[in-house]
ROKENU-593341 format. One line per field, with one value per residue (C-alpha): residue number from 1; x, y, z. Coordinates in nm, 2 decimals, always signed. Each point is the difference from the previous one (the first is absolute). Last residue first. Layout:
! residues N
k NUM | ...
c1 X | ...
c2 Y | ...
c3 Z | ...
END
This chain:
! residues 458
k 458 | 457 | 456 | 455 | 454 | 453 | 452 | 451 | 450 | 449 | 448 | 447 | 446 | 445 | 444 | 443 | 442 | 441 | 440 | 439 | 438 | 437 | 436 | 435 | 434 | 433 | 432 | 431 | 430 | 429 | 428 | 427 | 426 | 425 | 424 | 423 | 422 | 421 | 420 | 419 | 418 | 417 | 416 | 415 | 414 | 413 | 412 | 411 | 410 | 409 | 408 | 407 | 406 | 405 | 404 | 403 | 402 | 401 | 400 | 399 | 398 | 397 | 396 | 395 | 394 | 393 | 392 | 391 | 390 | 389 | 388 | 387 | 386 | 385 | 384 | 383 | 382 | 381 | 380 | 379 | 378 | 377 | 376 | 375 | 374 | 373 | 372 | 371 | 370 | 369 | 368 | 367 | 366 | 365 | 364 | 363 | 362 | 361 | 360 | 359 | 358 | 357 | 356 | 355 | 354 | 353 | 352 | 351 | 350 | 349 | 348 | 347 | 346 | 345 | 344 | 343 | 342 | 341 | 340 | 339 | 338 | 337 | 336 | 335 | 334 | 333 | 332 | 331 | 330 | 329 | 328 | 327 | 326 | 325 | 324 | 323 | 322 | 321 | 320 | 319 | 318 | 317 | 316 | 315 | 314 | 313 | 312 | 311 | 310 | 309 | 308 | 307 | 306 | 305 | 304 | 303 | 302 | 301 | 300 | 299 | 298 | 297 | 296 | 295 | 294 | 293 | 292 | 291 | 290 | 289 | 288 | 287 | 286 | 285 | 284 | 283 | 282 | 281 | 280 | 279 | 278 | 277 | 276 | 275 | 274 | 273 | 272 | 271 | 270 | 269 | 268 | 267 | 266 | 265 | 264 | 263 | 262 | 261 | 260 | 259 | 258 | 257 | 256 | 255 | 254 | 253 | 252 | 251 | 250 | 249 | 248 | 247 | 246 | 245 | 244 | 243 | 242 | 241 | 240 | 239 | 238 | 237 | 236 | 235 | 234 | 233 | 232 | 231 | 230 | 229 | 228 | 227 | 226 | 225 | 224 | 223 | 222 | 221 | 220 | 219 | 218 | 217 | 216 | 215 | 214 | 213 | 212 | 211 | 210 | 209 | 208 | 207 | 206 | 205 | 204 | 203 | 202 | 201 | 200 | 199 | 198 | 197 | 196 | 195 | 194 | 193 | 192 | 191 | 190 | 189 | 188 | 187 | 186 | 185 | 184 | 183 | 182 | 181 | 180 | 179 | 178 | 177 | 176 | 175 | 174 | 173 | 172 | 171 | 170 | 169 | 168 | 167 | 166 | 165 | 164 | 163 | 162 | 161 | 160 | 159 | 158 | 157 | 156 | 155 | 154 | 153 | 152 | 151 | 150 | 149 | 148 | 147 | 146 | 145 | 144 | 143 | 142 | 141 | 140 | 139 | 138 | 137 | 136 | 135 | 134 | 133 | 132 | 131 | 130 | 129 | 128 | 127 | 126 | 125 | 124 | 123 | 122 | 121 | 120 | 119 | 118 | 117 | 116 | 115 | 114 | 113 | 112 | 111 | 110 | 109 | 108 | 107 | 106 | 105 | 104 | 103 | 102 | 101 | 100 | 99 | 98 | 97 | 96 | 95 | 94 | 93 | 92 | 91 | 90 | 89 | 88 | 87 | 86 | 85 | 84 | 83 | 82 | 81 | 80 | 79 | 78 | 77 | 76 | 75 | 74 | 73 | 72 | 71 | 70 | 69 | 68 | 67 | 66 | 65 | 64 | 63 | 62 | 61 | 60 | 59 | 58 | 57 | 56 | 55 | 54 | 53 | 52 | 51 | 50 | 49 | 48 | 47 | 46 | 45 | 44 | 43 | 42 | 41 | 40 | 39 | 38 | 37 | 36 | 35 | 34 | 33 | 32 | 31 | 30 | 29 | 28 | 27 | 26 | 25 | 24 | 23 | 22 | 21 | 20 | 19 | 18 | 17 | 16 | 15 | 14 | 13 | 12 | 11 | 10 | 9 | 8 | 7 | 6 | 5 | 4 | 3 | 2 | 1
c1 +0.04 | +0.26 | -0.07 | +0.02 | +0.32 | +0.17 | -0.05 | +0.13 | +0.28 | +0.13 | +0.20 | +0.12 | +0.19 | +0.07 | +0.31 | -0.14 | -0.26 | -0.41 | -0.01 | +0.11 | -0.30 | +0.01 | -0.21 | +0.00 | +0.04 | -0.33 | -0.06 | -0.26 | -0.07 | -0.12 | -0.18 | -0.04 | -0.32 | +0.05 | -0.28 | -0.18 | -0.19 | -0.08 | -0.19 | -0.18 | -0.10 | -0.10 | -0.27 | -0.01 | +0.33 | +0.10 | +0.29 | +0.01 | -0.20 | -0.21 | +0.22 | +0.07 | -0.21 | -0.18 | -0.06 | -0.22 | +0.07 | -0.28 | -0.13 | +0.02 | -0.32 | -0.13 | +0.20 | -0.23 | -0.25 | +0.05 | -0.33 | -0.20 | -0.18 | +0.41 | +0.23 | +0.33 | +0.42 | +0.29 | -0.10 | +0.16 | -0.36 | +0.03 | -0.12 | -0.23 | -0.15 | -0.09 | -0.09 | -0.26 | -0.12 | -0.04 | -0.15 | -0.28 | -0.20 | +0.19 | +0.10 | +0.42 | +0.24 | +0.33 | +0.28 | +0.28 | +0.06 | +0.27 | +0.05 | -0.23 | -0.07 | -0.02 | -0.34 | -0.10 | +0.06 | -0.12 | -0.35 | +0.00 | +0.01 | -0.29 | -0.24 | -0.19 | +0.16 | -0.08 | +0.18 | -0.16 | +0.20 | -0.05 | +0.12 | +0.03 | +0.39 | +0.30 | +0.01 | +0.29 | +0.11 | -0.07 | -0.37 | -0.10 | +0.12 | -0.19 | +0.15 | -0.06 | -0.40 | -0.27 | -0.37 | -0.08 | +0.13 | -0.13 | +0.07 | -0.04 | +0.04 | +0.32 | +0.12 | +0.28 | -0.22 | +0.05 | +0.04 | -0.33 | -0.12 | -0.29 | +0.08 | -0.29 | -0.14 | +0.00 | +0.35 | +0.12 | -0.02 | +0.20 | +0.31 | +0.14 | +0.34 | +0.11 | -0.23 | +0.18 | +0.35 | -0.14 | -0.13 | +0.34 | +0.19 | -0.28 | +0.04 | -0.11 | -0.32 | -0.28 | -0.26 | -0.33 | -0.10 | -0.17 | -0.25 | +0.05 | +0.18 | -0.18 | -0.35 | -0.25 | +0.08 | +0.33 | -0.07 | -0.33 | +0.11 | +0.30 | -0.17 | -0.30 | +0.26 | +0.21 | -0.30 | -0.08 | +0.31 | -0.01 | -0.31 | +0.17 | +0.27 | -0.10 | -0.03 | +0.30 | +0.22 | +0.17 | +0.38 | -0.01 | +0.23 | +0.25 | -0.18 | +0.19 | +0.24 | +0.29 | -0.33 | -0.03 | -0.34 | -0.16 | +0.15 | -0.29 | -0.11 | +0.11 | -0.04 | -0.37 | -0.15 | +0.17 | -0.22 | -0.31 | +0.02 | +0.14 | -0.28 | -0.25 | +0.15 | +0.04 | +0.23 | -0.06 | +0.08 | +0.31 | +0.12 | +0.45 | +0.09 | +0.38 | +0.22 | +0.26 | +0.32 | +0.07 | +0.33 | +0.09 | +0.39 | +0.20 | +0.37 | +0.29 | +0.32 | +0.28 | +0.19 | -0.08 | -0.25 | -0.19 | +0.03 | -0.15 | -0.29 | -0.14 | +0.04 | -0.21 | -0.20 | -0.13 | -0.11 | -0.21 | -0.16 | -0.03 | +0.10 | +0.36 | +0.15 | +0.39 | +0.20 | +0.34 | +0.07 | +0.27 | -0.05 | -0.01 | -0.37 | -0.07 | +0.14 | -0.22 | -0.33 | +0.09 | +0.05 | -0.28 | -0.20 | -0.03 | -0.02 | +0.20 | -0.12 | +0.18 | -0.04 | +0.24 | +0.22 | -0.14 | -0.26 | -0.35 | -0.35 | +0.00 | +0.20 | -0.16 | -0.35 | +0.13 | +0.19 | -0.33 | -0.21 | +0.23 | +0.01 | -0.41 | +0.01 | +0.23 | -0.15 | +0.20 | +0.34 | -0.03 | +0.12 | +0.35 | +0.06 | +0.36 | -0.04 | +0.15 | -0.05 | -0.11 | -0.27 | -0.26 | +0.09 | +0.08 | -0.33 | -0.23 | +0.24 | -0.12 | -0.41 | +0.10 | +0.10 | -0.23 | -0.28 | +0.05 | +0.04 | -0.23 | +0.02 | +0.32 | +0.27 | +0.25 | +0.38 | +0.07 | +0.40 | +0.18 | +0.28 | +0.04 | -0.09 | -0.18 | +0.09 | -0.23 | +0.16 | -0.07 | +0.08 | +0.24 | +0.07 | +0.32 | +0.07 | -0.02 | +0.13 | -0.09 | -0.32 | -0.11 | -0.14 | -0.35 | -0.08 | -0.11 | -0.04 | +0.13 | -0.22 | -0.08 | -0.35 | -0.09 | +0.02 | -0.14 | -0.32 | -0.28 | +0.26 | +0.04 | -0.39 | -0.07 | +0.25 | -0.17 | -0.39 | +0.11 | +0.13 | -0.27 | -0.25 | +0.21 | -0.02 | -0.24 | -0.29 | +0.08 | +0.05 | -0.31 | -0.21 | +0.13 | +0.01 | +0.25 | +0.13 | +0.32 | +0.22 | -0.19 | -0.19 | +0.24 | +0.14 | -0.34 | -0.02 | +0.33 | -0.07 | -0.28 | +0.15 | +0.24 | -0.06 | -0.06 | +0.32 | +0.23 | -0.16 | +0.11 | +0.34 | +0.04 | -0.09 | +0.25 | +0.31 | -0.07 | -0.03 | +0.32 | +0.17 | -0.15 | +0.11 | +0.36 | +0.20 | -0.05 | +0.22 | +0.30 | +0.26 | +0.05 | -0.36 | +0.06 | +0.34 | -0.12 | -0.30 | +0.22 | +0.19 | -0.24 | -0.16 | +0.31 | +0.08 | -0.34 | +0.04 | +0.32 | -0.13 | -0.26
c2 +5.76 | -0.11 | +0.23 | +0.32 | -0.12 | -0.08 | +0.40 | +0.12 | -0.27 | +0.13 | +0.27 | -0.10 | -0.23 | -0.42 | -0.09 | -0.26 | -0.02 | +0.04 | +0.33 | +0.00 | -0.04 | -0.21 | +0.07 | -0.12 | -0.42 | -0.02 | -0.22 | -0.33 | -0.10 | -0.34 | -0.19 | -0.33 | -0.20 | -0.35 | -0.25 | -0.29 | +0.25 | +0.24 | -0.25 | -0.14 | +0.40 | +0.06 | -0.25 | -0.24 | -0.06 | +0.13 | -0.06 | -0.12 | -0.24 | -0.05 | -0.01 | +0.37 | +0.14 | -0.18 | +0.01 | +0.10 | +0.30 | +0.18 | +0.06 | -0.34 | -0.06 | -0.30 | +0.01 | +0.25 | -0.21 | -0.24 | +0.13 | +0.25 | +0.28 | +0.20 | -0.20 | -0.14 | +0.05 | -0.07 | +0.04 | +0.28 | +0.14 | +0.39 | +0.11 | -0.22 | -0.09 | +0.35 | +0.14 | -0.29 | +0.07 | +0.38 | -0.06 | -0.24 | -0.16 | -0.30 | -0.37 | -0.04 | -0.21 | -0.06 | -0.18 | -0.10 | +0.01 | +0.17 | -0.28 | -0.01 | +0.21 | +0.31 | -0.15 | -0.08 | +0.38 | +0.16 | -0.15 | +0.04 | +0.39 | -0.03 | -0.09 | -0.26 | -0.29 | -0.39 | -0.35 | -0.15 | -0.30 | -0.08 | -0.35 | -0.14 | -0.03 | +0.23 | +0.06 | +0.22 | -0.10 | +0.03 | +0.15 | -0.36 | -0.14 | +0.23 | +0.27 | +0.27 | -0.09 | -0.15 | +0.04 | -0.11 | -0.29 | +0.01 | -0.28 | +0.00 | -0.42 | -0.20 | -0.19 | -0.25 | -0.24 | -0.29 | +0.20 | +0.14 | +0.28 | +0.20 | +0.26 | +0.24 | +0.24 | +0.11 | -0.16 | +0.10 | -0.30 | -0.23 | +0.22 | +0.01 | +0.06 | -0.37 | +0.01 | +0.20 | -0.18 | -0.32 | +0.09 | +0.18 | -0.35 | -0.17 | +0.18 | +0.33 | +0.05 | -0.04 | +0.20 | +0.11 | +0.05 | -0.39 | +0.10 | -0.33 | +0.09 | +0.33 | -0.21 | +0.28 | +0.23 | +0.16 | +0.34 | +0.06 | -0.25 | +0.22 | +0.33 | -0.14 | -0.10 | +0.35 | +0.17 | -0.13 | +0.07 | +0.34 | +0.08 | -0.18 | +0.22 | +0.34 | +0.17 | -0.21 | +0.13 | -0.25 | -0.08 | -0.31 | -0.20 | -0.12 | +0.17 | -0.10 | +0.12 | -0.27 | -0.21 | -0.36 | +0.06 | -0.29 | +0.19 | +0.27 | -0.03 | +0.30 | +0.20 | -0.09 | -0.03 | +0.33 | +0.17 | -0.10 | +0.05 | +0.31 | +0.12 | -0.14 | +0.22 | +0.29 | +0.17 | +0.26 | -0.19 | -0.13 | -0.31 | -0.07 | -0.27 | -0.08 | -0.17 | -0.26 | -0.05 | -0.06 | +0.03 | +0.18 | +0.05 | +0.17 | -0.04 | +0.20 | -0.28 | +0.13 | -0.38 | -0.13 | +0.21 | -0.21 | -0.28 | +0.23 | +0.09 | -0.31 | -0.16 | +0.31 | -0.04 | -0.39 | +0.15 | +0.26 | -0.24 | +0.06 | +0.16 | +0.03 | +0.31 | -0.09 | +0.27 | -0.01 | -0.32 | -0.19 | -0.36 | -0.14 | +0.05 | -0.21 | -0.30 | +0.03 | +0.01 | -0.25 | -0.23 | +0.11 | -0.11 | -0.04 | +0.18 | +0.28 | +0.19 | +0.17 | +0.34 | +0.26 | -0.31 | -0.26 | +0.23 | +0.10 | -0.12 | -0.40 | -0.06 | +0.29 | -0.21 | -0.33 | +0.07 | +0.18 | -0.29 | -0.22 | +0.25 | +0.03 | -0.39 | -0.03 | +0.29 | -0.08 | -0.02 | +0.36 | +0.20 | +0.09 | +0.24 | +0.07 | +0.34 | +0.26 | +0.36 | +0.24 | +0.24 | -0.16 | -0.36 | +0.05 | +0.17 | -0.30 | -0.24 | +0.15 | -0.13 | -0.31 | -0.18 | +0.20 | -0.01 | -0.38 | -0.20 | +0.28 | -0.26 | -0.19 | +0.29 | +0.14 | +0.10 | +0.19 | +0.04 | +0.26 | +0.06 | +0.32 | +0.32 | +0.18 | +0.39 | +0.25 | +0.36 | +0.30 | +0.35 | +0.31 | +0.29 | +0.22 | +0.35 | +0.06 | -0.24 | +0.30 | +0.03 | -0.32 | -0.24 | -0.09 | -0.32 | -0.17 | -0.35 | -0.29 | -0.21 | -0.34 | +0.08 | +0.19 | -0.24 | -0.28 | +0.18 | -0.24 | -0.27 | -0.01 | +0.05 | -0.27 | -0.24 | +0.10 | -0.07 | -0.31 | -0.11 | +0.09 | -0.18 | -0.33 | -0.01 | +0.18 | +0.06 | -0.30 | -0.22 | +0.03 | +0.01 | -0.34 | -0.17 | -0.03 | -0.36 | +0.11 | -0.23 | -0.19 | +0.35 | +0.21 | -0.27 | -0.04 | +0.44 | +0.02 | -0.27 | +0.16 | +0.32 | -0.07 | +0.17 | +0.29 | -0.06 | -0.07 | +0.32 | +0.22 | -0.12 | +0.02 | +0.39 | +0.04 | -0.16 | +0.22 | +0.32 | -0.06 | -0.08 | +0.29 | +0.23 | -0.12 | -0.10 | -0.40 | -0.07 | +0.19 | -0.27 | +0.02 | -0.06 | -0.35 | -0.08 | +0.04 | -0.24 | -0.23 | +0.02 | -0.03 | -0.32 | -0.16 | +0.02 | -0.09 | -0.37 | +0.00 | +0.00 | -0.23
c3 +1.05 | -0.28 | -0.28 | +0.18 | +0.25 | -0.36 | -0.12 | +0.29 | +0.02 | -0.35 | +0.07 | +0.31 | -0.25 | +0.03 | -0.20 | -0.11 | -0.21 | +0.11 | -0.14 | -0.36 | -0.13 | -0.35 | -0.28 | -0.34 | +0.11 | +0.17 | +0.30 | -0.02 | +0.37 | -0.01 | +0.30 | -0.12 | +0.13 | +0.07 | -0.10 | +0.06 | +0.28 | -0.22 | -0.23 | +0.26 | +0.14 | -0.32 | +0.03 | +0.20 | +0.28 | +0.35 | +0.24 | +0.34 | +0.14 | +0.28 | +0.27 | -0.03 | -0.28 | -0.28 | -0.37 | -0.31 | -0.21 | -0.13 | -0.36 | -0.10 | +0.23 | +0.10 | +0.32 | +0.18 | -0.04 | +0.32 | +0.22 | -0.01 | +0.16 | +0.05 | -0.16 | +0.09 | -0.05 | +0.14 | +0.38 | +0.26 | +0.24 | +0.07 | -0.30 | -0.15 | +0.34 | +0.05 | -0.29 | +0.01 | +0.30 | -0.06 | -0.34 | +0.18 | -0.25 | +0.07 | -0.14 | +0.00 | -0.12 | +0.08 | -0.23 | +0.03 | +0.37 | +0.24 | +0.29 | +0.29 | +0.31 | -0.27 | -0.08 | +0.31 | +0.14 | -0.29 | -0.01 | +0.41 | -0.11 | -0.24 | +0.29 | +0.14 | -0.18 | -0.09 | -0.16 | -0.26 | -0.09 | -0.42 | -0.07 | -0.37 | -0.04 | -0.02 | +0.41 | +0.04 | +0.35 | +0.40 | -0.06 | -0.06 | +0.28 | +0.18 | +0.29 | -0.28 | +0.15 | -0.22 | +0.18 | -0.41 | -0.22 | -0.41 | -0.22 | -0.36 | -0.04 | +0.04 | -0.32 | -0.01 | -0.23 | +0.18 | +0.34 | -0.07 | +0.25 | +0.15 | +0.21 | -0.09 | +0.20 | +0.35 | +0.12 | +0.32 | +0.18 | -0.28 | +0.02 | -0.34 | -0.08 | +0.03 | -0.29 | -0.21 | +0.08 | -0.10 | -0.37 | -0.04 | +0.09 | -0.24 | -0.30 | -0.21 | +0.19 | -0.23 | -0.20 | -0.03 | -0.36 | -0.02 | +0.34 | +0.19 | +0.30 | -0.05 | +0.17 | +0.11 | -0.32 | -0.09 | -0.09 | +0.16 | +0.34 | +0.03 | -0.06 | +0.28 | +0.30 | -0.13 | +0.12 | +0.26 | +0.14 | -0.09 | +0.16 | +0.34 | -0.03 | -0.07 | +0.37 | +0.08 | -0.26 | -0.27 | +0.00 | -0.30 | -0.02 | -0.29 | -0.31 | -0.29 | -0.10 | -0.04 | -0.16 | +0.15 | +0.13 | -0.22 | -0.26 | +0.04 | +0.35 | +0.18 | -0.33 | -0.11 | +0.40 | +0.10 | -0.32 | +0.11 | +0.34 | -0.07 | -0.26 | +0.31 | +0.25 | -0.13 | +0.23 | +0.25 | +0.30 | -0.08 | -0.23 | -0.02 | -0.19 | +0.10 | -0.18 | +0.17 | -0.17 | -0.36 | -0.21 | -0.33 | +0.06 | -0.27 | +0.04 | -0.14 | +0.00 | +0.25 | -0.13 | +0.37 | +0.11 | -0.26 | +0.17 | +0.34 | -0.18 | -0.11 | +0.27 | +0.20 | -0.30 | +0.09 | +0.37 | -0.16 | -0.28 | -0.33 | -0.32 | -0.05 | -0.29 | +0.02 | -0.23 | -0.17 | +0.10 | +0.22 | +0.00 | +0.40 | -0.01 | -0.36 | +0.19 | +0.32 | -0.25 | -0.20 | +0.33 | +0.13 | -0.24 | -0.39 | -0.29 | -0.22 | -0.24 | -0.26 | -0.14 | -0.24 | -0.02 | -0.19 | -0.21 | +0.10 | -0.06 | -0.02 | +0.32 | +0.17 | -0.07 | +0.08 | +0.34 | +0.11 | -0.07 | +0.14 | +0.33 | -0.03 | +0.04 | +0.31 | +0.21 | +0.32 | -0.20 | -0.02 | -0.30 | -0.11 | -0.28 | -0.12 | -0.15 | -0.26 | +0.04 | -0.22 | +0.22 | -0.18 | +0.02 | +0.41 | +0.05 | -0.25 | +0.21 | +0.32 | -0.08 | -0.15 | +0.30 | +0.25 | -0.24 | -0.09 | +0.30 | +0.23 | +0.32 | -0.13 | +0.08 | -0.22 | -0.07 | -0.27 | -0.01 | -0.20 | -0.24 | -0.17 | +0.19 | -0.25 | -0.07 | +0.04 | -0.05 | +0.21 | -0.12 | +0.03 | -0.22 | +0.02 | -0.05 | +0.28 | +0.31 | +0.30 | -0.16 | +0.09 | -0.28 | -0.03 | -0.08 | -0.34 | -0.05 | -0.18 | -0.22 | +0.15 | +0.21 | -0.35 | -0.22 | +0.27 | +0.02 | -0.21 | +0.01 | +0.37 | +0.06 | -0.21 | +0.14 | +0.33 | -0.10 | -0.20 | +0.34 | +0.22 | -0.25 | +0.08 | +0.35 | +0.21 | -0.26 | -0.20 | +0.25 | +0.20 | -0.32 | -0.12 | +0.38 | +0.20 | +0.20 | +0.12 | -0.21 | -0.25 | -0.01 | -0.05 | -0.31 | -0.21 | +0.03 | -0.16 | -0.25 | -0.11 | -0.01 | -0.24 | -0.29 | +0.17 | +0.22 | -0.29 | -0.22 | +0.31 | +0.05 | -0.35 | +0.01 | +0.26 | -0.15 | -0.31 | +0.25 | +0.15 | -0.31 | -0.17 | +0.33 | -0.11 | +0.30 | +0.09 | -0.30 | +0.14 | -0.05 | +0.38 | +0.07 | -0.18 | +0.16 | +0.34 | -0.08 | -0.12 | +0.33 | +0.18 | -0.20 | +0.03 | +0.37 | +0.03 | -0.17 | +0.15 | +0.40 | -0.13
END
């Protein structure tokens, strides 16, 4: 093995060094065929998410495979002007001169992704690293076995040996691809999985971009709408089967609101998943047995109000919903990533604050309120990567804003031009004039010119 990627590095190396990764029209080329692949594919795609996770058509079309399409045609629709250099202005004590910023690609990176979005969070940073001119060594999850192949077969057909290759396996793969020195590593997953990551790439001084997890908060006052939110907590806890980075983790709900809203998410879940979901075909699975057992060590039996229900045959556990939670719970003690909602209770925004901060910074918080005041609040004072306020998990549908987390939640952001940014080094060039020449700043320094400097440099 340890040749095998010794090889593909350094053919990979030699590829970006013969500058075929630079032309916009290769760029753009490599893009459109991505495109056409996945179109033409998407059969397949959807046949492997749900050998693995159990997804339906719709399911992975909106989360998965339309996300993609969405990004590479964002990239292409703005990639021109992303890559073209920009102006800045120049201080006056450098006249006549003329300064600007110019995106250059890395070279080599490393995708490596997680097996609860397979497809999105493989593709999803190679559309970035195409864009921006890189070339990449793609490494999906063993967990997600079928999307992997897939994966491996599309990129295999779309680009050239050396501009992309994909590498499978374990941990074994993924240990021997850590000790290589890239360019750029780009890891989708879990926190205590990118603390390894991070420290092997301390190693070379690799750049890093964590997208992690951590426990999300869902935040419902007094003022909110509490039907919409039921409605809407329902669709993102337990899209995925719950195994969405941000998805809502617990909900913080005020007392005065509680039992409303726990009636309310009892009817959403029986409305969108009817009275049996173990046997609705669009619900999913848990991806395999360990993760089937963790989630239901999380539940505590006595403070479940709905659902519950599991199949260890089919490694499914039903929309489950656990009230009177305190953080003293097993299941406040870690990132859930399955179908169990705690509802834990608050008086007052202030106790908000103080459980939230308790914790680690999240990716995501989300917020119902018709209070501006609250809202100001907890979007100010509170650290989190990013959220929504009356919804839940949206904001990463949009190309237009970067996605990523803060503190041990990630670090880094993609989508958009932020993804292409980040594949990317951005050249500061100061272009000076060749007609003029000021004399000042030679030696020997003059009185004469220290007025003039102490007016430029203040």
């Amino acid at each position: 093995m340890s040749d095998m990627l010794d090889t593909l590095l350094e053919n990979q190396r030699a590829y970006f060094a013969a500058g075929k990764t630079l032309p916009l029209s290769a760029r753009t080329a490599a893009l459109r065929r991505l495109y056409q692949a996945i179109k033409e594919r998407e059969t397949e795609i959807c046949e492997a998410l749900a050998a693995d996770l159990g997804k339906g058509r719709f399911e992975s079309y909106m989360c998965e495979i339309g996300m993609v399409l969405s990004e590479i045609t964002h990239a292409l629709r703005h990639i021109k002007k992303w890559a073209g250099p920009r102006r800045v202005k120049t201080p006056l004590a450098q006249f006549p001169s003329k300064s600007y910023v110019k995106p250059s690609p890395l070279g080599n990176t490393l995708i490596m992704s997680p097996w609860n979005y397979p497809f999105l969070l493989t593709v999803g940073p190679l559309v970035d690293a195409i864009a921006a001119g890189n070339t990449a060594i793609v490494k999906p999850s063993a967990y997600s076995p079928a999307t992997s192949a897939l994966v491996q077969s599309l990129l295999t057909d779309v680009f050239a040996r050396g501009h992309v290759d994909v590498v499978t396996g374990g941990r074994q793969e993924n240990a021997g691809l850590l000790q290589r020195k890239f360019d750029l590593v780009f890891f989708t997953g879990s926190t205590g999985v990118g603390r390894e990551v991070l420290r092997h790439t301390a190693e070379h001084l690799t750049p890093a971009i964590l997208e992690l997890g951590g426990k999300s908060p869902c935040i419902v006052d007094e003022t909110a709408k509490i039907e919409l939110a039921a409605k809407r907590i329902v669709f993102g806890k337990f899209l995925n089967c719950g195994q969405t980075c941000v998805a809502p983790d617990y909900v913080l709900c005020h007392a005065a609101v509680k039992d409303r809203l726990l009636a309310a998410i009892k009817a959403e879940i029986l409305h969108q998943y009817g009275t049996d979901p173990l046997l609705n075909p669009d619900y999913g699975k848990i991806i395999n047995e360990k993760h089937f057992e963790r989630v239901l060590s999380l539940i505590d039996r006595k403070k479940v109000v709905h659902g519950g229900e599991f199949s260890s045959e089919t490694l499914q556990i039903a929309p489950t919903v656990m009230d009177g939670v305190t953080t003293d719970d097993a299941v406040m003690g870690e990132e859930i990533f399955g179908p169990v909602l705690p509802i834990l209770t608050f008086t007052n925004i202030t106790e908000v604050l103080d459980t939230v901060r308790a914790g680690a910074k999240p990716l995501a918080l989300y917020m119902f309120s018709e209070s501006k005041q609250n809202i100001h609040t907890v979007t100010t004072v509170l650290a989190f990567g990013g959220g929504c306020i009356n919804d839940v998990i949206i904001h990463l549908a949009t190309s237009e804003m970067g996605f990523g987390g803060v503190g041990e939640s990630g670090m880094g952001a993609y989508h958009g031009k932020r993804g292409f940014e980040a594949f990317s080094h951005l050249k500061s060039i100061v272009k000076k004039s060749t007609k003029i020449d000021l004399p000042m700043r030679y030696r020997p320094y003059r009185r004469l010119y220290e007025g003039l400097l102490r007016k430029f440099l203040k």
